[in-house]
C-alpha positions in Angstrom: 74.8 -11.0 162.0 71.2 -11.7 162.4 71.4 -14.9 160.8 74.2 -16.0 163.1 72.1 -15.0 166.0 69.0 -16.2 165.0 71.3 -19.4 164.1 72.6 -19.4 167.9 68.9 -19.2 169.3 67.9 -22.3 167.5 70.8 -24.1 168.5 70.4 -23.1 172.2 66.4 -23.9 172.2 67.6 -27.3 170.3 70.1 -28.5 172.9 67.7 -27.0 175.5 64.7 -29.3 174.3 67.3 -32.3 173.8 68.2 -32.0 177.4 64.2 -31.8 178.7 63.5 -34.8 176.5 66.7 -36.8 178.7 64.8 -36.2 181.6 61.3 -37.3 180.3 62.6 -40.4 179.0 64.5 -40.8 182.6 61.4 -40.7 184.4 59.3 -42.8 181.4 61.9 -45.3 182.3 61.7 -45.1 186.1 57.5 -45.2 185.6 57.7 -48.1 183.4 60.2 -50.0 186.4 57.6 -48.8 189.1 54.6 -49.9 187.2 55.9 -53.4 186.2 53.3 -55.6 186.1 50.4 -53.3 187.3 49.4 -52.0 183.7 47.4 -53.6 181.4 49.3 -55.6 178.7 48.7 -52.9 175.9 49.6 -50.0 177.8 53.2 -51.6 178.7 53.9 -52.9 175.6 53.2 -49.1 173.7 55.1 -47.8 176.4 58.3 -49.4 176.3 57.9 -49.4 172.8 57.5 -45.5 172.3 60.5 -45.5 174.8 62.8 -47.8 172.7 61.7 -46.5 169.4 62.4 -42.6 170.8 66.6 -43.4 172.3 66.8 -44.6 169.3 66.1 -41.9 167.5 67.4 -39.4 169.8 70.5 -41.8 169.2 70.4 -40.6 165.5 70.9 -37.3 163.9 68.9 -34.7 165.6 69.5 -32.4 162.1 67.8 -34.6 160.2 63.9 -34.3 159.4 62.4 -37.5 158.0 59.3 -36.7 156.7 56.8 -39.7 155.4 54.1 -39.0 152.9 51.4 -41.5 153.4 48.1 -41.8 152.1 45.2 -44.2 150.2 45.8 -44.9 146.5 44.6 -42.6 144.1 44.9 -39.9 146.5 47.8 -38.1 144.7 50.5 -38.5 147.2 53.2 -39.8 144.5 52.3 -36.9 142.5 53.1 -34.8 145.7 56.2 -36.4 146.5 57.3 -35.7 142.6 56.3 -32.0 143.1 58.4 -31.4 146.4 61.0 -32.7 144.9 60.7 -31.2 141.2 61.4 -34.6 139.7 59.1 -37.6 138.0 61.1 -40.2 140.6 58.2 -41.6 142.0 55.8 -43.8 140.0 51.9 -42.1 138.8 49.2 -44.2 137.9 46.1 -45.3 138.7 46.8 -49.1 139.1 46.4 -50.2 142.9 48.7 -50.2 144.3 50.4 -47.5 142.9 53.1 -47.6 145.2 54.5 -50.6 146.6 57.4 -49.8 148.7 59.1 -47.1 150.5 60.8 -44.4 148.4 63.2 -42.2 149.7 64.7 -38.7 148.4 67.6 -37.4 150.7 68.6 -33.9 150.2 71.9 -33.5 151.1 75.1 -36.1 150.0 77.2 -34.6 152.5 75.1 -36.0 155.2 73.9 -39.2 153.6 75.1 -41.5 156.3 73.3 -40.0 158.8 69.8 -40.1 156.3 70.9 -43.6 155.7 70.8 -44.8 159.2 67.8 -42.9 159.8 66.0 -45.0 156.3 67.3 -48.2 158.0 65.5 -47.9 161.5 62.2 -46.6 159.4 63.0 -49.9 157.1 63.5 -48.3 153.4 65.6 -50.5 151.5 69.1 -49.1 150.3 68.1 -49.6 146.6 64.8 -47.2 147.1 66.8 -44.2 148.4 68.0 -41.2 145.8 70.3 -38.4 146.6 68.1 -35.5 145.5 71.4 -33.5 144.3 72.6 -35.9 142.0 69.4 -35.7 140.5 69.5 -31.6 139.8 72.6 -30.3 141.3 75.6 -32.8 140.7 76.3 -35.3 143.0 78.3 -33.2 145.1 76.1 -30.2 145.4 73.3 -29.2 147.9 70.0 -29.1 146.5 67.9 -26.2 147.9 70.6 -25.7 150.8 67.5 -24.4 152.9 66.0 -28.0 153.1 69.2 -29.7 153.4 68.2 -31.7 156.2 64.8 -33.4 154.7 64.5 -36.7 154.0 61.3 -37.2 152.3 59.4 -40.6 152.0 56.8 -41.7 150.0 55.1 -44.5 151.4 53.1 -47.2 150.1 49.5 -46.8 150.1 47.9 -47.0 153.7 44.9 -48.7 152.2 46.8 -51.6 150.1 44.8 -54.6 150.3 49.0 -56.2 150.7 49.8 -56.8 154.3 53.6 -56.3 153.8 52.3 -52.3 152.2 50.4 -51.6 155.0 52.8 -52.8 157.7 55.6 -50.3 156.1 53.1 -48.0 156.2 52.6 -48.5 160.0 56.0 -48.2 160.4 56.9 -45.4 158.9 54.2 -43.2 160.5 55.5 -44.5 164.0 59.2 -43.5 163.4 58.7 -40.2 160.8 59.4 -36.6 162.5 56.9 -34.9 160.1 53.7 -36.7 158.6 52.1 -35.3 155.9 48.6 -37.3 155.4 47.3 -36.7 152.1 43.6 -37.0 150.6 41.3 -35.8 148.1 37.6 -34.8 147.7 36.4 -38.2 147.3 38.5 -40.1 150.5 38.8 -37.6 152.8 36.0 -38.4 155.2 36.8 -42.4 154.8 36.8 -44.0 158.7 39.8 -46.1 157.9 42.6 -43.4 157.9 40.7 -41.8 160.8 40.4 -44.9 162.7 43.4 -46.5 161.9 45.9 -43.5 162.1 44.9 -40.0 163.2 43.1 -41.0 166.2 46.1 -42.5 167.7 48.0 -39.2 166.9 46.2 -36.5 169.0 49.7 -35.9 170.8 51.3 -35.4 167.7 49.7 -32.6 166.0 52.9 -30.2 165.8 54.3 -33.6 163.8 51.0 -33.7 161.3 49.7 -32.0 158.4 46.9 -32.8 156.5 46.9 -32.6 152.6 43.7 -32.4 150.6 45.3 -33.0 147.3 42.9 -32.7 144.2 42.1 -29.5 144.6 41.5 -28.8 140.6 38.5 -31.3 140.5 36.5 -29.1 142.0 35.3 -25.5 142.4 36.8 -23.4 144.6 33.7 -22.9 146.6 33.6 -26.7 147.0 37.2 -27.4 148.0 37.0 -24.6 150.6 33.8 -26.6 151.7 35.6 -29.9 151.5 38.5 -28.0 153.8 35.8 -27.1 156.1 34.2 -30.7 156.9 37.8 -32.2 156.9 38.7 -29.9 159.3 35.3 -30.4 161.4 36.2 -34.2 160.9 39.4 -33.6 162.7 38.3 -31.2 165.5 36.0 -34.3 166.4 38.6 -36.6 166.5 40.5 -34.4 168.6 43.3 -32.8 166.2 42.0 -29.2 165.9 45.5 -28.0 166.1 46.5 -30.0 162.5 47.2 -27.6 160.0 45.1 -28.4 156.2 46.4 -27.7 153.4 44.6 -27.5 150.1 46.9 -28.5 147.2 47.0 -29.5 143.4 50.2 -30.8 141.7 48.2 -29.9 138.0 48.0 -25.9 138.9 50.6 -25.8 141.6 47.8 -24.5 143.9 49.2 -25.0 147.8 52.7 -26.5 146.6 54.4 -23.5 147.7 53.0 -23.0 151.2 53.8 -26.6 151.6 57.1 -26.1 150.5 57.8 -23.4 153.0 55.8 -25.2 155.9 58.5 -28.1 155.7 61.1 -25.1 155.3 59.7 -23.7 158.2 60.2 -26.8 160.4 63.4 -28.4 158.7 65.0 -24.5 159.9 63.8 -24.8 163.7 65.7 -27.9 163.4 62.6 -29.4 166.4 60.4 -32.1 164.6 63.0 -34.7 165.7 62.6 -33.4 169.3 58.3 -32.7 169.1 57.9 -36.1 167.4 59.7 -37.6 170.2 58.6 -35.4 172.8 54.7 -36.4 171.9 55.3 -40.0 171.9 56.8 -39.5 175.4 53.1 -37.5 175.8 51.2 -40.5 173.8 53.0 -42.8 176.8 52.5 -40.7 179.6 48.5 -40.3 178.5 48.6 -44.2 178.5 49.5 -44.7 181.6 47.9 -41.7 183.6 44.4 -42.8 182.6 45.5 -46.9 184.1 46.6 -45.0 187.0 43.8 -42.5 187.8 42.7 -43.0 191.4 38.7 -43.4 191.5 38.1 -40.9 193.5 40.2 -38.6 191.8 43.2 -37.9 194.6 45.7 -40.1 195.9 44.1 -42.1 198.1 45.2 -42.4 201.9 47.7 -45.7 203.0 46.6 -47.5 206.0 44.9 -45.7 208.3 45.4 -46.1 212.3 41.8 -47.1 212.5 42.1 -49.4 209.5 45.2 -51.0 211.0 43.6 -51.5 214.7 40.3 -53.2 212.9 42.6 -55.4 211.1 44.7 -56.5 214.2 41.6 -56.7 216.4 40.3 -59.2 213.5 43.6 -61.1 213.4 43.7 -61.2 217.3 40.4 -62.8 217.4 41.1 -65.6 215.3 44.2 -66.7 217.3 42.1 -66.9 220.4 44.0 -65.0 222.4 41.2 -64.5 225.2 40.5 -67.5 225.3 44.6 -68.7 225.7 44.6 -66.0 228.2 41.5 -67.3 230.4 43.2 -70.4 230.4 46.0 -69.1 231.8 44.6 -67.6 234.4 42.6 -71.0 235.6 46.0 -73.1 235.3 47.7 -70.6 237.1 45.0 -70.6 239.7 44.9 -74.3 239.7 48.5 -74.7 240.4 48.7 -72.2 242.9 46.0 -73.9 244.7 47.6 -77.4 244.3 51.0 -75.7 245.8 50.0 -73.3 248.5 46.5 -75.2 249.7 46.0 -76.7 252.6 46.8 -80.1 253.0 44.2 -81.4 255.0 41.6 -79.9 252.4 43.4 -81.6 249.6 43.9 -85.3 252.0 40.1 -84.7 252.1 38.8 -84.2 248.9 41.5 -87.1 247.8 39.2 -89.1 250.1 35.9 -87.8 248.5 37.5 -88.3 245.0 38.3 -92.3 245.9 35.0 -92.6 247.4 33.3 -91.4 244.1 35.0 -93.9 242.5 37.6 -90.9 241.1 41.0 -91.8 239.7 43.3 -89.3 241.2 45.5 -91.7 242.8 47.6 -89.3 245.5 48.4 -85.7 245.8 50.8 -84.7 244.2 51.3 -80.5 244.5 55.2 -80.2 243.2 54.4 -82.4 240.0 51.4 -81.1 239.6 52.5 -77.3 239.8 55.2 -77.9 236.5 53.6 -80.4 234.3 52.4 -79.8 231.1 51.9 -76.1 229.8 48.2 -75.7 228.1 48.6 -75.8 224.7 47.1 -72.6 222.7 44.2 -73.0 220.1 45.4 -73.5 216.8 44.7 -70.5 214.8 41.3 -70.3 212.8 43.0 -70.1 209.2 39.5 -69.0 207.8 39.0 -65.9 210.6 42.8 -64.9 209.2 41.9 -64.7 205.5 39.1 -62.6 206.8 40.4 -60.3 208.1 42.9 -59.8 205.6 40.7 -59.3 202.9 38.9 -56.2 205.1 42.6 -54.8 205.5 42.9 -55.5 201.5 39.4 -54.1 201.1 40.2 -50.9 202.7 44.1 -50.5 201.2 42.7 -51.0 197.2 39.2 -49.2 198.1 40.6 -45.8 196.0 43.1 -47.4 193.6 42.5 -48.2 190.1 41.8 -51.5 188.9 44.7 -53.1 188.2 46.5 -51.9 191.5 44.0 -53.0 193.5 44.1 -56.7 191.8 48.0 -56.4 192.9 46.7 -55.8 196.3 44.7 -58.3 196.5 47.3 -60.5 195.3 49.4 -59.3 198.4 46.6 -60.5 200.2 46.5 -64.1 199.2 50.2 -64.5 199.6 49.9 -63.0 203.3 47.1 -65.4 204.3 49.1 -68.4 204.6 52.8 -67.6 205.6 50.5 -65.2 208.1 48.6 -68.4 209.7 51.4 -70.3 209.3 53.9 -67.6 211.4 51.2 -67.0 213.9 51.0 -71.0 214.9 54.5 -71.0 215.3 54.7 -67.7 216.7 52.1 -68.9 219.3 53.1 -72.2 220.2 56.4 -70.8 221.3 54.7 -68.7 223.4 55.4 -70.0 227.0 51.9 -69.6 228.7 52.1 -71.2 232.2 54.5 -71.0 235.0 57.4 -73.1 234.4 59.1 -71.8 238.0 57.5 -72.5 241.0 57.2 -68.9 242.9 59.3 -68.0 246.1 56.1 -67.1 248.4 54.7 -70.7 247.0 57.4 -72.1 248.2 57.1 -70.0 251.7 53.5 -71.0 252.1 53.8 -74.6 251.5 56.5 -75.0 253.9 54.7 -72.9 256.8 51.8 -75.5 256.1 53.5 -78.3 256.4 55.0 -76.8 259.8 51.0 -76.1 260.7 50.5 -79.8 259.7 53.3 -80.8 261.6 52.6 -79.0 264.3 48.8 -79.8 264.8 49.6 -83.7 264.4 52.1 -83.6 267.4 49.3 -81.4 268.9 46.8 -84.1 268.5 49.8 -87.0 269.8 50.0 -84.5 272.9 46.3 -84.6 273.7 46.3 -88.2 273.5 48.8 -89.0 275.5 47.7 -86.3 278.2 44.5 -87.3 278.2 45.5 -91.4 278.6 48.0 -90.0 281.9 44.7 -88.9 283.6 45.1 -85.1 282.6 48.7 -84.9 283.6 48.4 -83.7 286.9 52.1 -83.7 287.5 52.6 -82.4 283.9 54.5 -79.4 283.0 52.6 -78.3 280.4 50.6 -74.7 280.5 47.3 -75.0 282.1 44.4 -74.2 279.7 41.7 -74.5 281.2 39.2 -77.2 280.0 41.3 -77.9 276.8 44.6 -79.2 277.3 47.6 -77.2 275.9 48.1 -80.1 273.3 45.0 -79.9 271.9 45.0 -76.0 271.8 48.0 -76.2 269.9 45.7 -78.9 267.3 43.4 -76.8 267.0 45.3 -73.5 266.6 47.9 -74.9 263.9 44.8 -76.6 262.0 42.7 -73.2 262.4 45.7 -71.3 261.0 46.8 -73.5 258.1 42.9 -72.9 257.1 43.4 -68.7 257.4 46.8 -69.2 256.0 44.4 -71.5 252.5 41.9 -68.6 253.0 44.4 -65.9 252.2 46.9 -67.6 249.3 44.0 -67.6 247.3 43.3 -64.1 246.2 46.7 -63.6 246.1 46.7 -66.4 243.9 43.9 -64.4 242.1 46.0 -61.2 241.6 49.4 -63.4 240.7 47.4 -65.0 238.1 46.0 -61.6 236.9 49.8 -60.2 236.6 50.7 -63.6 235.0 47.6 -63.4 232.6 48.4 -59.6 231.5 51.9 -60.4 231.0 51.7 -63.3 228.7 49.0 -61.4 227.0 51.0 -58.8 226.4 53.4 -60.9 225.1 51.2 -62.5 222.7 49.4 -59.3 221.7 53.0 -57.9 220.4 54.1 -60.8 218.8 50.9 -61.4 216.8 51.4 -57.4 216.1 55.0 -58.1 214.6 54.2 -61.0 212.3 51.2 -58.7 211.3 52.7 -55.5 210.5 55.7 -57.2 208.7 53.7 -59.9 206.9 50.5 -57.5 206.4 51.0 -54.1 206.7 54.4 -53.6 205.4 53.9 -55.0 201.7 50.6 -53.2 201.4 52.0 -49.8 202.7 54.9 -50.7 200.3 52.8 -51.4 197.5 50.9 -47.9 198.2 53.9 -46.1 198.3 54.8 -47.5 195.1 51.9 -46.2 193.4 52.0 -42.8 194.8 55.5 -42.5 193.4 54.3 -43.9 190.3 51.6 -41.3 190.3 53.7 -38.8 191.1 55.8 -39.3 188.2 53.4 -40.0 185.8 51.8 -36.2 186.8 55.0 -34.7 186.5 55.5 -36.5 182.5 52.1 -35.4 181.5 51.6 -32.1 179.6 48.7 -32.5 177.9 45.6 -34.8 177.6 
């Protein structure tokens, strides 16, 4: 009853971890998508390889434990395999290389499909792989029924001076479960199996155990001292959590608590599940140290202040001051063409002319609609400018290869930003293309002024050649004749009437200025924010999700 429960726990734990690692391998996926293109070319290719390589095996039989001896030749590991399995199968000598391919023992024939698809992925050739009950049992029946799920490998030797030996070897140790790493006195403290293997598996420690074989060649005081610097050697490299064992297939020394330390993890039925959980952790570790921020918090977006700089900068180089001054003269300019006095503009015609000017006639009502000032063209170097800052400020805190994506955001904005700018500009309507009412108003009252003071003046002409129009029935006025009162009144008035159009003018053209301004102000604000803004706030956003998940993948460093 125990059993059954005990049994019913594993299970449960099993399907629990299965499910966990679905969700990991989601959100590798989903990091991997976000991070496209903004990790360095090592880190992406590990990482999608650790996520293929792990749905595949999840894709496989989770009862299975594929367990890979590797180690350097002479080390003893063939003797080892022979000893686990209580059988000479695998080949002893001292010839390099001793092994030359894969070998494979599968302990159960019921499941032997399963193993086989397993030895396929890993690469061991169907004509390398022995049922280990046929060899003992029978063909038909289970061999040590507590270990019924091992699949045991002996691999060639990692040291093989063959490239195809060492590339199984690779292999192998990337797609076992369990990896047993075996030594002796004489190797173990060799760089090359350090370098090349055990340094890359500091996530992978509940899949590792390291075998120093040999054990009868020397004293005991020595092999426990041999135990001692191998495992100082591996606290170094960062795998103080790898279990040594000290072994001899002569005396049998170790064999036994190897045997039940495979046991052990073939029953919790979880190295399928921790080898693929730590190469999600091997990913996640990648990653995480490409995206650590510099300052070591997610860094803020765009910033109100940074934004306002930026526009300011990007204002400045479309002139708009300078397209709003001239607005403000034209305006002026027209209104006093329009609503002036006539007899100032008939007299300064006559100055002009006298000058030797060009202006021909005056001409208010053409004058007042013909052509709009055109606005500067945009200083394409100002733009880039102040782009860069707004780049500068947006990739200050992100890591290296996010802020080279910014930057490349950056030079893609500068030109379509010119470019909509001058467009967005030039259709821009900066004068008057309407003649105002009250223009209209005041030119007509001057004319009637004009009108008025030139029949004035005809009157005073004509009264004074009648000898002062004694029998007239004019209004007396005194010493000046009505006529010429009414000159000099109309002429006095259209010059008040000049006088006061033109701060009016001034206040119009102040309205006028403001308004177009404001105009131009928001539409150089659009085309910034969507061409500017948006994709770096975007591309921030992107990596704060990406950091988000990459925290939430990590469990240990």
């Amino acid at each position: 009853m125990s059993a059954e429960i005990a049994s019913r726990g594993v299970e449960t734990a099993q399907d629990g971890g299965a499910q966990a690692l679905t969700r990991r391998l989601a959100t590798l996926e989903a990091l991997l998508k976000e991070t496209e293109g903004r990790l360095s070319d090592f880190t992406a290719r590990e990482a999608d390889r650790i996520l293929r390589r792990v749905h595949e095996r999840i894709a496989l039989s989770p009862e299975h434990v594929v367990t890979a001896i590797a180690g350097a030749t002479g080390s003893g590991k063939s003797s080892l395999f022979n000893a686990l399995i209580r059988f000479e199968l695998a080949p002893v000598g001292a010839i390099r290389p001793t092994t030359t391919t894969g070998l494979a023992c599968i302990w159960d024939p019921a499941n032997a499909e399963a193993s086989s698809a397993l030895l396929d992925r890993i690469g061991v050739g169907g004509g390398n792989r022995i049922l280990r009950g046929s060899l003992l049992d029978g063909a038909t029946r289970t061999a040590e029924p507590e270990l019924a799920p091992l699949v045991l490998i002996d691999l060639p030797d990692h040291d093989s001076a063959v490239r195809a030996h060492r590339d199984e070897t690779d292999r192998a140790t990337a797609a076992a479960d369990l990896l047993l790493f075996v030594t002796d006195p004489q190797k173990y403290a060799d760089a090359s199996w350090h370098e090349r293997y055990l340094r890359h598996l500091d996530h992978h420690q509940e899949s590792l155990v390291v075998v120093l074989n040999k054990s009868d060649e020397l004293a005991a005081v020595d092999a426990r001292a041999c135990a001692a610097d191998l495992s100082r050697i591996l606290t170094e490299s960062g795998l103080a959590d790898v279990p040594i064992l000290v072994t001899s297939t002569r005396t049998g020394e170790g064999l036994q608590q190897l045997r039940e330390l495979i046991a052990t993890r073939v029953r919790r039925k979880q190295a399928a599940l921790l080898r693929s959980d730590a190469d999600v952790d091997r990913a996640a570790t990648l990653i995480a140290a490409e995206l650590t921020p510099r300052a070591g918090r997610i860094p803020e977006s765009l910033t109100p202040q940074a934004k306002s700089a930026a526009f300011v900068a990007i204002g400045d180089s479309t002139s708009m001051d300078a397209l709003s001054d001239l607005i403000d003269a034209v305006y002026r300019r027209r209104a006093s063409l329009v609503t002036g006095w006539p007899v100032r503009h008939a007299v300064r015609t006559l100055i002009h002319r006298a000058r030797g000017g060009d202006e021909a006639r005056y001409s208010p009502w053409a004058g007042a609609v013909a052509g709009e000032p055109t606005p500067p063209p945009i200083q394409h170097g100002d733009v880039e400018h102040a782009v860069s800052e707004a780049v500068a400020h947006a990739a200050e805190e992100l890591p290296a290869l996010w802020a080279k994506e910014m930057r490349r955001i950056g030079d893609r904005c500068v030109k379509s930003l010119s470019d909509t700018l001058d467009s967005t500009l030039s259709g821009t309507e900066v004068g008057p293309r309407l003649i105002p009412r009250w223009w209209t108003a005041v030119q007509v009252l001057h004319w009637m002024l004009l009108t008025a003071a030139l029949v004035g003046l005809g009157g005073a002409i004509a009264y004074a050649a009648s000898g002062g129009g004694r029998d007239s029935s004019l209004p007396d006025t005194g010493p000046v004749s009505f006529p010429l009162l009414v000159a000099i009144v109309a002429l006095l008035g259209g010059a008040l009437l000049d006088l006061a159009c033109r701060p009016a003018a001034r206040r119009a053209a102040g309205r006028l200025r403001s308004k177009v301004g404001d105009r131009m102000t928001e539409r150089v604000r659009g085309a910034t924010e969507q061409l500017l803004f948006a994709p770096l706030v975007a591309e921030h956003e992107r990596y704060v999700r990406s950091w988000t998940l990459t925290q939430g993948l990590v469990r240990k460093t």
